[in-house]
C-alpha positions as semicolon CSV with decimal commas, in nm:
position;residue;x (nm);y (nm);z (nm)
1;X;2,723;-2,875;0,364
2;X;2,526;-3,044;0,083
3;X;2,238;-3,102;0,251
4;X;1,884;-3,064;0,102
5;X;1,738;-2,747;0,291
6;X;1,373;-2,801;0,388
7;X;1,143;-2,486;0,385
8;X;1,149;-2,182;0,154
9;X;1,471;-2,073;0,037
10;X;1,544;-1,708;-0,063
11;X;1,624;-1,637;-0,463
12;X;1,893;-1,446;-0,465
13;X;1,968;-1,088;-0,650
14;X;2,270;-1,193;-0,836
15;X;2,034;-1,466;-0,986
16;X;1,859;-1,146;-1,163
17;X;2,079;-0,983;-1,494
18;X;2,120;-0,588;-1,477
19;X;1,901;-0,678;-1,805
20;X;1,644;-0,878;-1,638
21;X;1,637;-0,597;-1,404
22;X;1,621;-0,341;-1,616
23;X;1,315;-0,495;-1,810
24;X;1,094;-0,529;-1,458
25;X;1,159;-0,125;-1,445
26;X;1,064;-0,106;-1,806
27;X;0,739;-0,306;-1,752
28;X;0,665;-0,107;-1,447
29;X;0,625;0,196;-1,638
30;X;0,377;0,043;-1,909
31;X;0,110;-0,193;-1,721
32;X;-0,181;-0,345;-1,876
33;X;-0,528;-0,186;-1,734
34;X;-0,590;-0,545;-1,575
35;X;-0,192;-0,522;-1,436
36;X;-0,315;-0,158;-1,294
37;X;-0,674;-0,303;-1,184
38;X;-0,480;-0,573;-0,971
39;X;-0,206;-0,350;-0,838
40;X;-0,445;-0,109;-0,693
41;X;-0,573;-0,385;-0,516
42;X;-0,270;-0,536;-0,412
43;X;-0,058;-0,240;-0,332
44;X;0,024;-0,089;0,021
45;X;-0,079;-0,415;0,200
46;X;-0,428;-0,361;0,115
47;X;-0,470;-0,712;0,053
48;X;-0,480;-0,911;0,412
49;X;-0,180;-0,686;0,503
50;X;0,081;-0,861;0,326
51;X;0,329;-0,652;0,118
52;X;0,341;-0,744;-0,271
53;X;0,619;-0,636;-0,530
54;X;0,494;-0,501;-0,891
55;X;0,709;-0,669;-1,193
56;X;1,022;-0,728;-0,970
57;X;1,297;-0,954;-1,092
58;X;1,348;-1,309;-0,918
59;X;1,591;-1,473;-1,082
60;X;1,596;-1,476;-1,468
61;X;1,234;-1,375;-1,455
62;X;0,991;-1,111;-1,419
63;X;0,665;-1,222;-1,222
64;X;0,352;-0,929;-1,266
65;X;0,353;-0,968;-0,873
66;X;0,524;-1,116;-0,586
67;X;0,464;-1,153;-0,221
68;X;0,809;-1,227;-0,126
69;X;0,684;-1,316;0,248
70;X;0,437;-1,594;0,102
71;X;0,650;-1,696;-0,189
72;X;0,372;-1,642;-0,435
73;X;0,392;-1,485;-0,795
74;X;0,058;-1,387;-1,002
75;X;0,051;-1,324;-1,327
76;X;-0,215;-1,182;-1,525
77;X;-0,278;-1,392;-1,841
78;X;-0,383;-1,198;-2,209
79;X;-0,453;-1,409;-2,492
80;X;-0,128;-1,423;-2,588
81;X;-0,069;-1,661;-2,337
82;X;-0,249;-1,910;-2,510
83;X;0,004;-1,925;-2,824
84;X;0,223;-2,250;-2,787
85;X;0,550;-2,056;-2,756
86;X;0,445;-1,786;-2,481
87;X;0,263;-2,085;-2,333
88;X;0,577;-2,307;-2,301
89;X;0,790;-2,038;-2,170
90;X;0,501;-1,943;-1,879
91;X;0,598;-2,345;-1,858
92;X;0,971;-2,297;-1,757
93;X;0,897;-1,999;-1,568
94;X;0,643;-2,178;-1,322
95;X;0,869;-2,485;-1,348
96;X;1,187;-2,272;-1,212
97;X;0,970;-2,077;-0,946
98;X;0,854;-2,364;-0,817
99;X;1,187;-2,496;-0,815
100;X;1,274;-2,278;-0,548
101;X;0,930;-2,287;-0,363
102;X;0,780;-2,035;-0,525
103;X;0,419;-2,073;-0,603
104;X;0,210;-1,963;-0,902
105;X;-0,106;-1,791;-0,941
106;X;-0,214;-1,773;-1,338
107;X;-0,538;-1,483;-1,339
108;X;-0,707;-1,413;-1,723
109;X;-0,711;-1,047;-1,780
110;X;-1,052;-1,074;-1,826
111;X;-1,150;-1,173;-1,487
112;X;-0,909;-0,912;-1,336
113;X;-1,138;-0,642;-1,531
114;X;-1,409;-0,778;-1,475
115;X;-1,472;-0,932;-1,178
116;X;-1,138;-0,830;-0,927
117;X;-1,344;-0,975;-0,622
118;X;-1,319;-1,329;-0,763
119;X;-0,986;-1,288;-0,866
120;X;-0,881;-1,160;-0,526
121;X;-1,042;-1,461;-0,405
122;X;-0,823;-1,721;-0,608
123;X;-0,530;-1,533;-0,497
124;X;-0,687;-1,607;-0,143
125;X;-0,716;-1,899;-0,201
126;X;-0,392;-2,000;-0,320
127;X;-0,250;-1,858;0,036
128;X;-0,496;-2,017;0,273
129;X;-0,373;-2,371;0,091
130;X;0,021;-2,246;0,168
131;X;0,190;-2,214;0,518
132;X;0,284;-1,879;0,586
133;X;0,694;-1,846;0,554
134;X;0,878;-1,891;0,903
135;X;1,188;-1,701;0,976
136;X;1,499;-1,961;0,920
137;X;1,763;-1,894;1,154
138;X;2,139;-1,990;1,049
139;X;2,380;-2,163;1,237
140;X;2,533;-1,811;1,331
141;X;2,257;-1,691;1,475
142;X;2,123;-1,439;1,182
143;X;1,820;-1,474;1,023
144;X;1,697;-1,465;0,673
145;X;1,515;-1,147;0,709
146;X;1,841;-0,981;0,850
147;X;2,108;-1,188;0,566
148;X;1,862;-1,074;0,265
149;X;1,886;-0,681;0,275
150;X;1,514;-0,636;0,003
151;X;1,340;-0,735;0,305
152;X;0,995;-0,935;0,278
């Protein structure tokens, strides 16, 4: 006990609020046209067959996508990003993800619009530079597939 874990480690549930939780569902059902540009790219493993997540809850936060089996958020930037406030608290979010291995892609809006194949690209990108996750096995024999019931 106490050791330092090596590999990716799992963020779990309870680290999302009902309220954090509520708010992914909330942004699900209002996406930007760049949000719904990406998504329809994205969505039922139609990019290199892996399965992404649409404004799910990990942790305290609420990543525009996640690939769960890649640890890898994007998020689609507007201009609001750019104001020192919104751009500090993209700051702790990235700083927290990474924190628990979790790797951040940051795509304008713009590009998404108007140029998805380039954006698809840098998302490509950002996995080709990242191992792929490998199934950690606990001392009981379960894996972390079969402890973590949301599955990849």
């Amino acid at each position: 006990m106490g050791e330092d874990i090596e590999g990716p480690q799992r963020v779990a549930r309870s680290e999302s609020s009902l309220v954090i939780r509520g708010r992914a569902r909330e942004l699900r059902r209002q996406p930007t046209a760049s949000e719904e540009r990406l998504w329809w790219a994205l969505r039922d493993r139609r990019f290199r067959g892996l399965k992404f997540r649409r404004q799910r809850s990990v942790g305290p936060f609420v990543p525009d996508f996640y690939c769960v089996k890649r640890d890898l958020a994007v998020e689609v930037d507007r201009g609001i990003h750019d104001e020192p406030d919104v751009h500090a608290h993209d700051a702790v979010r990235d700083e927290w993800l990474n924190g628990r291995r979790i790797r951040v892609v940051r795509l304008p809006a713009a590009l998404v619009i108007q140029d998805i194949t380039t954006a698809l690209r840098t998302i490509g990108d950002a996995f080709d530079q990242q191992p792929e996750r490998t199934s950690l096995v606990f001392p009981d024999g379960n894996d972390a597939a079969s402890v973590n019931a949301h599955g990849d």
